[in-house]
DSSP file (Angstrom, degrees, kcal/mol; ACC not computed):
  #  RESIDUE AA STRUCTURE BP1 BP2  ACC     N-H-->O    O-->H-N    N-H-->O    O-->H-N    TCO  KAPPA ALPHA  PHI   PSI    X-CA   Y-CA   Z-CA
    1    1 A X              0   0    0      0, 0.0     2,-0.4     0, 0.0     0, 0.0   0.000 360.0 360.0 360.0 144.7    0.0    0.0    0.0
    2    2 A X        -     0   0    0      2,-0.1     0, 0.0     1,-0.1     0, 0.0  -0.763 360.0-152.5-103.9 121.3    1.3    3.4   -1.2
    3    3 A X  S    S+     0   0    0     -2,-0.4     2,-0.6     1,-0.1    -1,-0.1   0.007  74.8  97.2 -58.2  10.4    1.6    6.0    1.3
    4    4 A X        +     0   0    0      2,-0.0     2,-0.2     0, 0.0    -2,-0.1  -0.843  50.9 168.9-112.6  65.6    1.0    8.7   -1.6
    5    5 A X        +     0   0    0     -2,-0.6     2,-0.3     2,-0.0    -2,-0.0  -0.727   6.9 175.8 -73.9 146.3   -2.9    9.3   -1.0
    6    6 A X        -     0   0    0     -2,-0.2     2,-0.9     0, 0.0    -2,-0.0  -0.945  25.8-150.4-145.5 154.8   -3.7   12.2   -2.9
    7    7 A X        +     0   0    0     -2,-0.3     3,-0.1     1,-0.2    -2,-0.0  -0.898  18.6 172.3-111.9 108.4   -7.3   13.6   -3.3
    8    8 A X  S    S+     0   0    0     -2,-0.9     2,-0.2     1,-0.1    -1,-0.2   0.963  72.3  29.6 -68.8 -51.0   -7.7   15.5   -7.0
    9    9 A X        -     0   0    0     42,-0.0     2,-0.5     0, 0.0    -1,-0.1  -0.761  46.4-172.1-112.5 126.7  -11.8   15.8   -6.1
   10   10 A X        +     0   0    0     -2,-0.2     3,-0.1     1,-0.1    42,-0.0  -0.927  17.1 169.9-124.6 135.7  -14.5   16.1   -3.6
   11   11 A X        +     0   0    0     -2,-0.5    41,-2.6     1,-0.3     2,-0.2   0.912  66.2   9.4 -87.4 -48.0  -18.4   15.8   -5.1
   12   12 A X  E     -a   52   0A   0     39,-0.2     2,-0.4    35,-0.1    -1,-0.3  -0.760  56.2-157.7-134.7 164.0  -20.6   15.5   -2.2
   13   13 A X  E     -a   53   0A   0     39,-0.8    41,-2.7    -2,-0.2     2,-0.4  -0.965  16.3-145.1-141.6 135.5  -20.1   16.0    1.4
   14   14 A X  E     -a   54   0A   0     -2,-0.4     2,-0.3    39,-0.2    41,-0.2  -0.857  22.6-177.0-109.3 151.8  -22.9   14.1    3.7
   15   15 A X  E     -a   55   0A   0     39,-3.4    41,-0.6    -2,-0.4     2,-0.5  -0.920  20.1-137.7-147.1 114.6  -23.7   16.6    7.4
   16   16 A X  E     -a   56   0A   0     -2,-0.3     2,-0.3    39,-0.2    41,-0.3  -0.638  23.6-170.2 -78.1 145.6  -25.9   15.2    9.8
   17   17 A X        -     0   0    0     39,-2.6    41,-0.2    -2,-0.5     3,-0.2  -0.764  32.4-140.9-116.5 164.3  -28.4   17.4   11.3
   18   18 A X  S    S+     0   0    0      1,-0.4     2,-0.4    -2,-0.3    -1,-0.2   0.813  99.3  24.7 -99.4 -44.0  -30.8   17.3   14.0
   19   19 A X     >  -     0   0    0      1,-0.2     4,-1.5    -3,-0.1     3,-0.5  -0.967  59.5-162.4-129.2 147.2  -33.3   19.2   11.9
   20   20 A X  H  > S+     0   0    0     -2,-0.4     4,-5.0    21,-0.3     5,-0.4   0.962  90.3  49.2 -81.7 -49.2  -33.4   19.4    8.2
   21   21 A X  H  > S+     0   0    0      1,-0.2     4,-1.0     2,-0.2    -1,-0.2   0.569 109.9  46.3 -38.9 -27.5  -35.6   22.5    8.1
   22   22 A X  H  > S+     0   0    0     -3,-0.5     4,-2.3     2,-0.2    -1,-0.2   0.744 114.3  51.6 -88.0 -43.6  -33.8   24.5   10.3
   23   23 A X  H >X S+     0   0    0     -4,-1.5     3,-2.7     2,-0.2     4,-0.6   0.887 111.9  49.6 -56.9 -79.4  -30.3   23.3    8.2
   24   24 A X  H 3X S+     0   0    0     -4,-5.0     4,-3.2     1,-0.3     5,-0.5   0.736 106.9  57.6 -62.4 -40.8  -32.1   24.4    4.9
   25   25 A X  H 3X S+     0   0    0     -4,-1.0     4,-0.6    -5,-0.4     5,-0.5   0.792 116.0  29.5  -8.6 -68.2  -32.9   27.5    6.6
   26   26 A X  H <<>S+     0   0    0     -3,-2.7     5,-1.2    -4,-2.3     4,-0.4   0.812 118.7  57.6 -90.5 -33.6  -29.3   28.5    7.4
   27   27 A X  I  <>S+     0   0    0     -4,-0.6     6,-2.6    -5,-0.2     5,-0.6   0.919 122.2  22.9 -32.8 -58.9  -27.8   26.7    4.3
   28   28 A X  I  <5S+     0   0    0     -4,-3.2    -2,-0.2     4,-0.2    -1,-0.2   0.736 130.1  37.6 -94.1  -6.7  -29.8   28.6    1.9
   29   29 A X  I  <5S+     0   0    0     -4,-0.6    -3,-0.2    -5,-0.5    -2,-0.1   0.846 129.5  26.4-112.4 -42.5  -30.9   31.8    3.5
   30   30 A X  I   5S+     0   0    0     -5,-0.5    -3,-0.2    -4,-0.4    -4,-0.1   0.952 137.5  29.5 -68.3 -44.1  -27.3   32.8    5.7
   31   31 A X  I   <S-     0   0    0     -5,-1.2    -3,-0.2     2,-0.1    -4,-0.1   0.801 102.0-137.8 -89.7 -22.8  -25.0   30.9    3.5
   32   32 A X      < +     0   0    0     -5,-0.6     2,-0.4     1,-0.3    -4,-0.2   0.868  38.2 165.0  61.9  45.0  -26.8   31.3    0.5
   33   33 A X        -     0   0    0     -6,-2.6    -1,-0.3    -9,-0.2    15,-0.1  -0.863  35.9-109.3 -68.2 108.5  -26.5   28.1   -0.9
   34   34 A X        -     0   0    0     13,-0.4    13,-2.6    -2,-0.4     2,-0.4  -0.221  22.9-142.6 -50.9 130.9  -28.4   26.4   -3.8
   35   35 A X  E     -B   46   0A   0     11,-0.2    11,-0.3     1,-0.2     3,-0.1  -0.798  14.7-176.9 -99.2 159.3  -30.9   23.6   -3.2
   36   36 A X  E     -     0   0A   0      9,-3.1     2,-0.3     1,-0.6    -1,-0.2   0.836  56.1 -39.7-108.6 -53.4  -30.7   21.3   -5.5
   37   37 A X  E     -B   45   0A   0      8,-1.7     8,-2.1     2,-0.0    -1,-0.6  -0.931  48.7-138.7-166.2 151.7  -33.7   18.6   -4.5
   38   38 A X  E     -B   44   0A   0     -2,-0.3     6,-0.3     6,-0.2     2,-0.1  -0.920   4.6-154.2-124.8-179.5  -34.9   17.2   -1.4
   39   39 A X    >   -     0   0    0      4,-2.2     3,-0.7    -2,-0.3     4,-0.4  -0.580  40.6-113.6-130.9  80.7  -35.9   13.8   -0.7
   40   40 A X  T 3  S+     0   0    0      1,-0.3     4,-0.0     2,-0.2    -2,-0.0   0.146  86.4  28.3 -44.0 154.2  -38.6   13.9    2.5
   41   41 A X  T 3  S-     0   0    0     16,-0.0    -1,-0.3     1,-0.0   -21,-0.3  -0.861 133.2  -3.7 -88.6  35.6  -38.4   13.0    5.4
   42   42 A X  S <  S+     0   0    0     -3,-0.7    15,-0.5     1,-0.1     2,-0.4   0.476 103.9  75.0-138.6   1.0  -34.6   13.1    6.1
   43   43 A X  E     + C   0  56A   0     -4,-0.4    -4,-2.2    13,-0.2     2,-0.3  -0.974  38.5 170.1-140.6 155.3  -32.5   14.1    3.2
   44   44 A X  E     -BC  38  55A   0     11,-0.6    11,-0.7    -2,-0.4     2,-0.4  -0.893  17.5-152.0-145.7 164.5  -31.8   17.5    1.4
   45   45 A X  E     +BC  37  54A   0     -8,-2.1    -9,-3.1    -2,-0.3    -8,-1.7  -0.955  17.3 173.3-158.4 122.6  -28.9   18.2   -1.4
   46   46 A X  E     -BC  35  53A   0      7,-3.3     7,-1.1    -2,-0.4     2,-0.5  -0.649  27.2-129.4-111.8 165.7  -27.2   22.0   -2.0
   47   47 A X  E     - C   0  52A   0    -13,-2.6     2,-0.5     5,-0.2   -13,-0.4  -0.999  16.5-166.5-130.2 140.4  -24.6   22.6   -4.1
   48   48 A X  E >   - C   0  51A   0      3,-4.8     3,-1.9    -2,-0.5     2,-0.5  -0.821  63.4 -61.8-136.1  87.1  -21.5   24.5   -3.0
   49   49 A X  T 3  S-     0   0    0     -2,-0.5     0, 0.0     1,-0.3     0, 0.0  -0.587 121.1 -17.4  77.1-121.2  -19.4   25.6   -5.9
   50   50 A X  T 3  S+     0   0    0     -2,-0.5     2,-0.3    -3,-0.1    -1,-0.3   0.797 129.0  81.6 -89.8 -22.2  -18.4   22.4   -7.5
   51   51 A X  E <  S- C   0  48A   0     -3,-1.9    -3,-4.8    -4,-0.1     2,-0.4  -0.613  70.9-135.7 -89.7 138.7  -19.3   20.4   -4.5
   52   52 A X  E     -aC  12  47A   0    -41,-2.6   -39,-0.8    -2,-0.3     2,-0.3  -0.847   8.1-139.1 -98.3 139.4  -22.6   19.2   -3.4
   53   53 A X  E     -aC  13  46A   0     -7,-1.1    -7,-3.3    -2,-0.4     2,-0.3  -0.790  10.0-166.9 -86.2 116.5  -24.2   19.3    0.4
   54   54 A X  E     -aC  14  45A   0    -41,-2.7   -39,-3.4    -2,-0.3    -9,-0.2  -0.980  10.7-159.0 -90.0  94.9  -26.2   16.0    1.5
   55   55 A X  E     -aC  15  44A   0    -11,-0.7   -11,-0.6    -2,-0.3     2,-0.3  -0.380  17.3-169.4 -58.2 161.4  -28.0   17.3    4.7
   56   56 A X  E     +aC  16  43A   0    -41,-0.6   -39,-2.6   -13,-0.2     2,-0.2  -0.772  10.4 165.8-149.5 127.9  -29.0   13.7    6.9
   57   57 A X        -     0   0    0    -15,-0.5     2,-0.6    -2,-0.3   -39,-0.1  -0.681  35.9-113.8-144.2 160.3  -31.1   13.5    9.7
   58   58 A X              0   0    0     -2,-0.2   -16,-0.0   -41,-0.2   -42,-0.0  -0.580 360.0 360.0 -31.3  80.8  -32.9   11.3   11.8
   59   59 A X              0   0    0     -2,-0.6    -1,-0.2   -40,-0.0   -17,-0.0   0.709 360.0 360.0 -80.3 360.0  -36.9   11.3   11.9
């Protein structure tokens, strides 16, 4: 095994949240992020630059 990891890319990043409504909130309205889709009741997807935000939580 090669000790020469190198990372070129990141697409998606997963964050869990405790609530997804209050995250889209502050994702899209302070940070001013695009959503992309959600998928009720527990997942949401932004996009940030080239990378996309998978919101998580736990109903």
């Amino acid at each position: 095994m090669s000790n020469n990891l190198i990372i070129s890319s990141i697409g998606q990043i997963a964050i869990a949240v405790s609530d997804i409504q209050t995250s889209l909130d502050f994702y899209q309205n302070t940070l001013g992020l695009k959503l992309l889709f959600e998928a009720p009741p527990n997942l949401a997807f932004l996009q940030c630059g080239e990378v996309r935000i998978m919101l998580n939580s736990r109903p």
